[in-house]
Each structure stands twice: as structure tokens, then as C-alpha cells.
C-alpha positions in Angstrom: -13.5 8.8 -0.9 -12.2 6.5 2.0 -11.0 3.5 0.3 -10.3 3.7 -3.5 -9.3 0.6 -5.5 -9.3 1.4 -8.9 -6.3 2.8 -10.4 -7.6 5.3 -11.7 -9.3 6.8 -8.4 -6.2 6.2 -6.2 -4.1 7.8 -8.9 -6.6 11.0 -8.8 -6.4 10.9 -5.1 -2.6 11.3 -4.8 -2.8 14.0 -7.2 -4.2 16.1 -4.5 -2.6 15.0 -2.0 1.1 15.5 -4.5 -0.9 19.4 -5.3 -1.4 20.0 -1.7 2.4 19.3 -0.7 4.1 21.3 -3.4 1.7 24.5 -2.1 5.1 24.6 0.8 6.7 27.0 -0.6 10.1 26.3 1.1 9.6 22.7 -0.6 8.8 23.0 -4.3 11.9 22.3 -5.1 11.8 18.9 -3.8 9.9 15.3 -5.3 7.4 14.6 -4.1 8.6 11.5 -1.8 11.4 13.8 -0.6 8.7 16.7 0.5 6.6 14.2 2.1 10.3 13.2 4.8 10.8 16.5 5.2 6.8 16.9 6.4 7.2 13.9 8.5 3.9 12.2 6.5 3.9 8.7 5.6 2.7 7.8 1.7 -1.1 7.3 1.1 -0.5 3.5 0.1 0.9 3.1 3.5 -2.0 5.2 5.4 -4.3 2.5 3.6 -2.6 -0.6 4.4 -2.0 0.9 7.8 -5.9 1.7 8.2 -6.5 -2.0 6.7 -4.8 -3.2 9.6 -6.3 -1.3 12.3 -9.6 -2.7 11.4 -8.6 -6.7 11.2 -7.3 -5.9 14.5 -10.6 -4.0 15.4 -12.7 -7.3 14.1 -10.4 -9.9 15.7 -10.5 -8.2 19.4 -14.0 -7.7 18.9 -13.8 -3.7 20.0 -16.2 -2.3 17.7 -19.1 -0.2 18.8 -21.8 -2.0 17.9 -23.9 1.2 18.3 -22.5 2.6 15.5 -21.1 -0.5 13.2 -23.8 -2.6 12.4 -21.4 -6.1 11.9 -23.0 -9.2 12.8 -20.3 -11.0 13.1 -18.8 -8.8 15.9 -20.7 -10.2 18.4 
């Protein structure tokens, strides 16, 4: 699932990702926004917006591969 929009799917989404994290033993203790400073990993809302933002900038310098995106308008 790259890019979920619905509530619902990103809410099931950071379930795993909130399962996955308290598997740390040394960190069950913690919440879950506390375990994910002490891994060093950034939230998945911000891994989206992030990824959002990598591809404006992608289209606007015009530095896809066109062998492999098939975008018209990145010509």
C-alpha cells in the first residue's frame, strides 16, 4: 500500500507499523511516539508528506526517468 487516504487504511497501516515497534523489547514500556525518538524514525504522516514533496520536486525539475514513468507532462 504506498499511499493510503482513507482513514480507515492509514489507521490500519500504522497499526503495524505501532505492532512492529513495541516487538523492541527494551522499549515496550514506552508510547508509541516516545519509541519511535528513541529509534530515531520519523512518524508515517511525515514519511508521506515528505515523499509528497520529493515528487513535486521530482515533476518541477523535470528529473524523472521517462523510461520508467510514463508522465506526459514531464517532457
Amino acid at each position: 500500500m504506498w499511499f493510503p487516504y482513507k482513514a480507515k487504511d492509514i489507521h490500519e497501516v500504522e497499526n503495524v507499523q505501532k505492532r512492529a515497534k513495541k516487538q523492541v523489547r527494551s522499549l515496550r514500556h514506552l508510547d508509541y511516539k516516545q519509541r519511535l525518538i528513541k529509534l530515531n524514525m520519523p512518524t508515517l504522516k511525515y514519511r508521506r508528506h515528505r515523499g509528497d514533496m520529493i515528487e513535486v520536486f521530482k515533476i518541477l525539475q523535470g528529473i524523472y526517468d521517462k523510461d520508467v514513468t510514463d508522465m506526459g507532462f514531464c517532457t
